[in-house]
N, C-alpha and C positions, 0 to 999 in steps of 0.2 A: 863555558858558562854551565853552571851544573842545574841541574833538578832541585826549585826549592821543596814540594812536598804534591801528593797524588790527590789531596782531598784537605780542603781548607777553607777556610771563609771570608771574604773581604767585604767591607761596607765603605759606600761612597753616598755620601750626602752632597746634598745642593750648597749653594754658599749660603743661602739662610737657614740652613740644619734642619729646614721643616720637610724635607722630602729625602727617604733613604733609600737607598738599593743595596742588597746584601747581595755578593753573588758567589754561589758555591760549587766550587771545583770537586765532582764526584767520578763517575761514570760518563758523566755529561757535563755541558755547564751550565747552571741552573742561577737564575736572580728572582728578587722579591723585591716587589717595592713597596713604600710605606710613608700616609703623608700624615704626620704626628704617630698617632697612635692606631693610625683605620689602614688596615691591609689594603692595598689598592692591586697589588697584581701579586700571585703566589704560584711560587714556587716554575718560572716559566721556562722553558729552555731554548737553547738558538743549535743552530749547527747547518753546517756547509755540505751540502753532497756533492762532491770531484769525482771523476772515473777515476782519477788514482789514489782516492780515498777520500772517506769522511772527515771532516775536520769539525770538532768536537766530541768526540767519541773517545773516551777513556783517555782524555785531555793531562799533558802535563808541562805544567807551569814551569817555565824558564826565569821568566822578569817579570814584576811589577812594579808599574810605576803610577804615583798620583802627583797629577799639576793643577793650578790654578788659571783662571785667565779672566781677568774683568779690560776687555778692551770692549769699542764700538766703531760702527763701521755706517756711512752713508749711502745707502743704494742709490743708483742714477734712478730711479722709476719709486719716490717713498709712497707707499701705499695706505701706509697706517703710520707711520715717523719717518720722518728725515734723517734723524740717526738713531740708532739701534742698537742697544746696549747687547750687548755679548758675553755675559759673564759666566763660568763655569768651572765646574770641577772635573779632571779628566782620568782615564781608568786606565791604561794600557796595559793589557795581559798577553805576553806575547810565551807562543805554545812551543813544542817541538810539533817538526812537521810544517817548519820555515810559514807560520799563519799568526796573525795576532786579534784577538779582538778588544775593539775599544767602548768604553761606558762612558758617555757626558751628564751630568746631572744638572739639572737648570733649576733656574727655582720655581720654574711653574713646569716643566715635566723631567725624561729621562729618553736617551736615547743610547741604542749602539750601533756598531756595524764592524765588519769584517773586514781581515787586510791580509792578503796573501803577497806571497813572496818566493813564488815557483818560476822556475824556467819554462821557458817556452811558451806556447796556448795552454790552455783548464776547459775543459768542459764539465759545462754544471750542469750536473742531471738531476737537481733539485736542492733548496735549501728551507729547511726547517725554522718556523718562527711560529714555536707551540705556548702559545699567551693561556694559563691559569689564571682563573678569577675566582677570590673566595667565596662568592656569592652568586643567585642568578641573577644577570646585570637584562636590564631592558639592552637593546640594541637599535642604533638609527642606523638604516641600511640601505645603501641602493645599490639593486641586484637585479643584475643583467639576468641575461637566458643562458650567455654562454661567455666567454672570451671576445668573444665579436660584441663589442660595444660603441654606442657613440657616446656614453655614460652619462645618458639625458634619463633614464629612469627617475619617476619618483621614488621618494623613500619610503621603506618599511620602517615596522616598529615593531619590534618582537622581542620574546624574553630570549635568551638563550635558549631556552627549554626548547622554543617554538622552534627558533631558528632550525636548532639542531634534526628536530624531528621535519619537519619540509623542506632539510638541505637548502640547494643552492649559494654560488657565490658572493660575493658582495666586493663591488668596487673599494679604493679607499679614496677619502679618507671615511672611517667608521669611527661614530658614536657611542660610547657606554654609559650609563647613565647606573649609579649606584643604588640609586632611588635610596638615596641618604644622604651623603656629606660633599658629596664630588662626581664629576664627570672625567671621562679618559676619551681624549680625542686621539687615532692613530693615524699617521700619516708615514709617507717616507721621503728622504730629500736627498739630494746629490747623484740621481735618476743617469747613469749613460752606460752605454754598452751592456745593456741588462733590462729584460721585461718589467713589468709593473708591478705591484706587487698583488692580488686577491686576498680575501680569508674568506674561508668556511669555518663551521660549525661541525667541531667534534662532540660536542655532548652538550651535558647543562652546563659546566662553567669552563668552558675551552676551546680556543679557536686554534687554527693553523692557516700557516701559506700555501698558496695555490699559485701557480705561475703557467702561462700561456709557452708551448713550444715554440722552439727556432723554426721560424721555416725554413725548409728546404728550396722547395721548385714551388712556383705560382706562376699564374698567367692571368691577364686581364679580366675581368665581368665587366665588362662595360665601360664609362669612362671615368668613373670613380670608384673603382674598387677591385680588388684580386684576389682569386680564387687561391688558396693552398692546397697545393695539390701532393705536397708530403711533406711532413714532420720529423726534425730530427728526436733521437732520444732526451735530450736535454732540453733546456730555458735557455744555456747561454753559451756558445764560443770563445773564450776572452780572453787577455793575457792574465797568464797567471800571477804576472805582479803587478797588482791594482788594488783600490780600494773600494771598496763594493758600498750598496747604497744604504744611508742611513737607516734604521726602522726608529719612527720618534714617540713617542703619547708624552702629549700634555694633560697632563693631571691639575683638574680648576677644582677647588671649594666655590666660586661661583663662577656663573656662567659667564659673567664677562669676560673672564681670563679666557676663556675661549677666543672670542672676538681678537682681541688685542695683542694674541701671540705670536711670535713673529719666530718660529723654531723653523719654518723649511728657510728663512732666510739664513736665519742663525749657520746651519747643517752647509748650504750649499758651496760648490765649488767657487771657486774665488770669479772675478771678473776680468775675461779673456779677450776682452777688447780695448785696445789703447787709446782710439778716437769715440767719446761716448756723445760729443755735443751737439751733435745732431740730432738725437733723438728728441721726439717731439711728441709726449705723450698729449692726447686732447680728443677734444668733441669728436660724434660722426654723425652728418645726417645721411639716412641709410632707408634706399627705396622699397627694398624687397617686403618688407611689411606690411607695406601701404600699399604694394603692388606697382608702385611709381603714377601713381595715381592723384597730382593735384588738381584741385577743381576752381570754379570760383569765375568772376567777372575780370579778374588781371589774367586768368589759364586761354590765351586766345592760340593754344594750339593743339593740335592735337598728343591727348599724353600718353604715356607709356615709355618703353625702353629706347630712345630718344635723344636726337641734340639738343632739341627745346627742353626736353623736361628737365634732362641732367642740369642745364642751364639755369632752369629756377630753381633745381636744390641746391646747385654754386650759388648764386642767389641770397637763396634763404640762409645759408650757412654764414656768407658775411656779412650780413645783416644784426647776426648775432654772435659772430667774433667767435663760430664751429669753424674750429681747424682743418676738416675733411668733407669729403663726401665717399661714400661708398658705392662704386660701380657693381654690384651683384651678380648673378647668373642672367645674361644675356647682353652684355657687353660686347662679348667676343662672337664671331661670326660661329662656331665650333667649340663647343666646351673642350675638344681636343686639342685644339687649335689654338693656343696662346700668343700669338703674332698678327693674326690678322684680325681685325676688331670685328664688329656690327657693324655694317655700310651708313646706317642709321643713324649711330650714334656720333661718328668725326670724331674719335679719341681725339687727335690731335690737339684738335680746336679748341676742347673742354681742358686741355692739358694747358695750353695759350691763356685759355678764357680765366680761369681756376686761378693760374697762377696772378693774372691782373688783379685780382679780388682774393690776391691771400688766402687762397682755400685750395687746399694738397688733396690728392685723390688716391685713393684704395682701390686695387681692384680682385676682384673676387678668382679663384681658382681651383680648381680639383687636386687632391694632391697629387696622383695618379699622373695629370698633365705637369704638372713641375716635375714629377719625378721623370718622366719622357723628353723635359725639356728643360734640365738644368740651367740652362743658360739664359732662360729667363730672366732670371737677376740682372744678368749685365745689361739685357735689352730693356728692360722696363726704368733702369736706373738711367740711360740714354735716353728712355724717351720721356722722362721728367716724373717719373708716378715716384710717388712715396713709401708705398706697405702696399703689404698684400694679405689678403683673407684667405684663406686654408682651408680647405673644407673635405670632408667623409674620410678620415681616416680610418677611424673605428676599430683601430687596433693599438693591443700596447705590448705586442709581443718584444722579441730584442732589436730585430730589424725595423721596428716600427718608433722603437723608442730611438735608434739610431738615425731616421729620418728625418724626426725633428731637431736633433743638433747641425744634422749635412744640411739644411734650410737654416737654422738661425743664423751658423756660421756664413755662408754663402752670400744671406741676405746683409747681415752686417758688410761683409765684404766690398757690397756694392749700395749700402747707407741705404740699407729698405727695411722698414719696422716689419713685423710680421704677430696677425692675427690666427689664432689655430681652432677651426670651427671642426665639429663631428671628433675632438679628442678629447684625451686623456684630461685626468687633472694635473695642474703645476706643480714638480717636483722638484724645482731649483735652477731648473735651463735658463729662465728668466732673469736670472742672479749673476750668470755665467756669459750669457748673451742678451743683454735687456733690452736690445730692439726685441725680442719676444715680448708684447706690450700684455696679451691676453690668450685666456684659452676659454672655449665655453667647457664642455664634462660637465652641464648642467642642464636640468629641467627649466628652460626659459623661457620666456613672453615669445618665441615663435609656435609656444606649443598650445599659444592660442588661451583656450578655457581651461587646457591642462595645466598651465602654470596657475596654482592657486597660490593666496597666501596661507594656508594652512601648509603646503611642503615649503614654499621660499622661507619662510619665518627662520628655517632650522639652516638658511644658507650662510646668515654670518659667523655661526655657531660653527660650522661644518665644511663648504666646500670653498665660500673667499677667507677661511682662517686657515689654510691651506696655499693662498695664493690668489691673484689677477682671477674676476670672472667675465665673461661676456654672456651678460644676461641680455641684454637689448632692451632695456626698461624704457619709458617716455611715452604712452599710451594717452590719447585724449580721451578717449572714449570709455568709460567705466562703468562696471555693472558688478552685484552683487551677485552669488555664484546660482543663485535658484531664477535667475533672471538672465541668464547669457548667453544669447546669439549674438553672434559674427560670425564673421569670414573676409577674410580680400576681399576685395579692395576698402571695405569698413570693419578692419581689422577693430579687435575694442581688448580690452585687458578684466581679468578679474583682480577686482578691488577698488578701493575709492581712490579720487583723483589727489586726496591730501598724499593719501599713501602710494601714487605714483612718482609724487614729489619727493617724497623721504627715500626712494630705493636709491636715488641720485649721489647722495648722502652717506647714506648706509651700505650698499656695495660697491665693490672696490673693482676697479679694470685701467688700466693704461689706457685703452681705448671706450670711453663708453657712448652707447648707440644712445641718437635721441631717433627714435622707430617708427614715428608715428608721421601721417602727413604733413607735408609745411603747409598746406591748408589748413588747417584745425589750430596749428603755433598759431599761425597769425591769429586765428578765431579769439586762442585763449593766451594774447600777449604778457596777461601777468604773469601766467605759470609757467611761458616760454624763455620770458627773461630771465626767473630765477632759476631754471635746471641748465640752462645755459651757460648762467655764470658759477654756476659750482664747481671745482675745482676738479678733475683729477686724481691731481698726486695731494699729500699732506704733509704738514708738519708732527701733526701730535692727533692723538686718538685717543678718546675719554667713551668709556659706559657709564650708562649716567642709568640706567635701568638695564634689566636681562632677564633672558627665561627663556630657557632653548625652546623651540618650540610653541613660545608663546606671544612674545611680544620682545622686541630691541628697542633701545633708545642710544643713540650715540653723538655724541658732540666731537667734532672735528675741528681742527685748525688747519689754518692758509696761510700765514704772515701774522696779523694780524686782526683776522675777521675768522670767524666761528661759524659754523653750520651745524646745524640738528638735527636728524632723521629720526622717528619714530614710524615702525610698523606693527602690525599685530596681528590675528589670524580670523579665525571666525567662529570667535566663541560669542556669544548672542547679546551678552548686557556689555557696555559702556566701558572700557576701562579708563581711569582716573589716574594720574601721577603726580605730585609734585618733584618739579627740577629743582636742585638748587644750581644758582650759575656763578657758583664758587670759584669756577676754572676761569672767570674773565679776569681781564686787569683791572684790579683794586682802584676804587676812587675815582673811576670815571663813566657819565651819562653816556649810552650806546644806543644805536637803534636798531631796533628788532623788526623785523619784516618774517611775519608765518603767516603757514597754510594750514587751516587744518577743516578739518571732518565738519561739515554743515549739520543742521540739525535734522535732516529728514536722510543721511548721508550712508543711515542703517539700512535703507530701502532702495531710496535712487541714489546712487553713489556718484555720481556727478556731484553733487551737493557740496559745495566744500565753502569757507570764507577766509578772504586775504587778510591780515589786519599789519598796523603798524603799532609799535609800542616805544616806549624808551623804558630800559633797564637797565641794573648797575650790577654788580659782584655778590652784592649782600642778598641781593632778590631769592624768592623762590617762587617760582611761574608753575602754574594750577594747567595741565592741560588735559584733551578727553581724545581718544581714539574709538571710534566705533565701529562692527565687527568689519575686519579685512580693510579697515583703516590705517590712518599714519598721521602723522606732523612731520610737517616740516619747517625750519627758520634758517634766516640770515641774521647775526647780529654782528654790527662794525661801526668803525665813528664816523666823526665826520669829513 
């Protein structure tokens, strides 16, 4: 196979010709992208660092080849569609120096990744992903302190300029905002045996990767966490023939395309599990919030971490046809100690109880103690539990990112879903293993008055278009943000209670928590029935409004019946929309059941009113959210 040339140009376009990438073989290998006529990424370059050398560096081209592929494919866990069109153009430039890299073009962004083909191990002492912007882009960011994250940070919002001059990290995925014609979402997929990916801030219009060391030697800090105690030279140890992980940007003209893109599915590793029908994505009532703390003239016992209490939240849960309940920290006699329960609480009995009442149980765990006690999996799958919650990892080095496959696999093995709290964001493990139902990597309603709707706003835009979140939304209690005390055991949320209802809606998880007490559901049975029976998984996923940052509106489908969420942040006057509900089925009367924002609702955010309506396809529905508000509907027949 000979040398076709040292220095040349190729251009791959999407299948609707509106997004190009040039990418030019020099020195380096350098691409541009371009969506019509608007430079979106210039002049950027990639490359691999191996101790037995760079790959990319004075690069020469052997073979290219370009293919088509419009298939679609159905995830067991549909989050935003059922099925998932796939369609693309593909690049393959394979080098001397046994390395090839690949270009996919989509029609709403572009991705590549690397594909080595060496004997034996590689170790990577670093790889290059130097992104050019012809402009200085705003930046939505959330930046750790250091590599040690539980990736719950709020976002920044900085030009380049800033970023560049006050450093620091930034987890992905990261926001660019053109402050013109489009936004570039970056993310990475098809995530294993390889740390996460970082960017920093090289200057005004230039970022690079940053990658977290292998560890060497660690030893315990306590019971959820490990000191590193040495660093190898490199990010990663890995066979040198594999394919390394995607780097993606979705490139939107509007913000919805954000919302609705489904590229880490698209990217990720196929699905490595043969039996998937057991999985059982659904509700959770979840104590830790509320402290386990129900009240009231039916509470005639004493509450807390408890067999009574667990009792009434099995209870509460099949009362409203919630699939789970969630056992938290204090279940187990020893957060060490994964086998021996709380004397207090009778797993067993709740495990008996649970299952008479069709309500499956979660239970909560350090990952520190699964990792000490592998075997886990078999015992809990023995002793009737369904999933397990994951907690403080706080790491995404390569060992770390390694950990959560040795758990998804293991857990699959012994038919246990598995929730991933204190990590990273979803990289495609979930695609590959979909009992991984959720991960949090996010600023959310446990963070109390810190979770505002001014940062959540930018989540469907940014960390669930990315993947599953576990926000833990379902708050009774609501308060505008210049008015906000709580604490445990009267936990309370910033924003109004319309807009507690839309996050149900509007964020997406395999698992999502309803957080708040079963005292207060009962209180407020209208708004309990409707987040209850929201769905989950989906069929189809519509933006019906957008504005990163500013307000979503999104229409859902389930079969046949539609769901609305509308949020917004807390900007001070009213905002107005009309919907059209073009996406219903034609020619026929539906009923509409929404929530939305009351009229004093700016102030005491409690304030909200139910109404019912009948509409048809042709309508267009007038509604109002006010500041750190939402809407929310059901519409279905009869």
């Amino acid at each position: 196979m000979g040398q076709v040339s040292l220095a040349q140009s190729i251009v791959l376009s999407s299948p609707d010709r509106k997004i190009t990438t040039r990418i030019e073989i020099a020195d380096k290998i350098f691409y541009s992208v371009s969506q019509g006529s608007d430079l979106v990424l210039d002049k950027s370059s990639l490359g691999l660092n191996l101790k037995s050398g760079y790959l990319g560096k004075s690069p020469k081209l052997l073979k290219k080849q370009i293919v088509s592929r419009n298939t679609s494919f159905r995830p067991v866990v549909p989050l935003k569609f059922s099925d998932i069109k796939n369609e693309y153009n593909e690049l393959r430039m394979d080098f001397a120096g046994d390395y090839s890299v690949v270009f996919r073009a989509y029609n709403d962004g572009v991705a590549y990744r690397f594909v080595t083909r060496k004997k034996g191990d590689a170790e990577v002492i670093g790889e290059d992903a130097a992104i050019r912007l012809p402009e200085g882009y705003l930046a939505h960011i959330q930046q750790p302190g250091s590599f040690h994250t539980s990736y719950e940070e709020s976002y920044k919002h900085l030009s380049l300029k800033d970023w560049g001059e006050k450093k620091g990290l930034a987890t992905l995925p990261v926001l660019l905002d053109s402050r013109k014609k489009y936004k570039v979402l970056i993310s990475e997929s098809d995530l294993n045996d390889y740390p996460a990916m970082f960017l920093h801030s090289e200057g005004v219009n230039s970022l690079n990767a940053a990658f977290p060391k292998a560890p060497l030697e660690y030893e315990d800090n306590g019971d959820r966490s490990m000191k590193i105690l040495k660093e190898a030279d490199y990010i990663a140890k890995t066979s040198g023939s594999r394919s390394f992980p995607w780097r993606y940007f979705v490139i939107s003209s509007n913000d919805g395309q954000l919302i609705t893109n489904t590229m880490t599915a698209s990217l990720a590793s196929p699905l490595q599990m043969e039996d998937t029908g057991w999985i059982r994505p659904g509700k959770v009532s979840w104590e830790w919030w509320n402290d386990a703390s129900p009240y009231g003239p039916d509470v005639n016992f004493v509450a807390g971490y408890n067999l009574e209490t667990y009792k009434y939240y099995i209870d509460f849960a099949a009362k409203y046809g919630i699939e789970y309940i969630i056992m938290d920290e204090g279940w187990a006699k020893s957060t060490r100690d994964p086998f021996t329960p709380n004397p207090d609480v009778d797993l067993k009995e709740l495990i008996r109880y649970g299952k008479s009442k069709n309500v499956g149980i979660v239970l909560w765990l350090t990952w520190l103690t699964v990792e000490h006690h592998f075997d886990v999996f078999k015992t809990f799958s023995e002793w009737g539990i369904k999933g397990v919650k994951i907690d403080f990892m706080d790491r995404s080095d390569q060992w770390m990112v390694n950990y959560y496959e040795r758990v998804a696999k293991e857990a699959a093995k012994h038919k246990l879903f598995v929730d991933f709290h204190g990590s990273f964001k979803p990289a495609g493990l979930e695609y590959k293993y979909p009992n991984v139902l959720s991960y949090e990597g996010v600023r959310g309603m446990e963070q109390m008055g810190g979770a505002t709707p001014d940062n959540s706003v930018y989540f469907p835009f940014m960390r669930n278009a990315v993947g599953p979140m576990d926000y833990t939304p379902g708050a009774m209690i609501s308060m505008q943000p210049d008015v906000y005390r709580a604490e445990r055991p009267n936990a309370a949320s910033i924003g109004t209670r319309a807009y507690q209802m839309a996050l149900f809606v509007i964020f997406e998880s395999g698992l999502q928590m309803l957080a708040d007490n079963p005292t207060l559901y009962y209180r407020n049975a209208d708004c309990t029935e409707f987040i209850a029976g929201v769905p989950v998984t989906w069929d189809e996923t519509r933006v019906l409004a957008a504005e990163a940052g500013e307000y979503a509106i999104v229409a859902k489908r389930k079969g046949k019946e539609w769901y609305i969420g509308g949020m917004t942040n807390n900007k001070e006057s009213v905002r107005e929309f009309d919907l059209k509900l073009d996406f219903l089925e034609n020619g026929k009367n539906l009923k509409m059941v929404s929530f939305e924002d009351g009229i004093n609702a700016g102030r005491q955010a409690m304030d909200y009113r139910r109404k019912e309506s009948t509409v048809k396809s042709s309508d267009t529905i007038h509604i109002k959210m006010v500041r750190n508000g939402g809407w929310a509907a059901k519409i279905y027949g009869e």
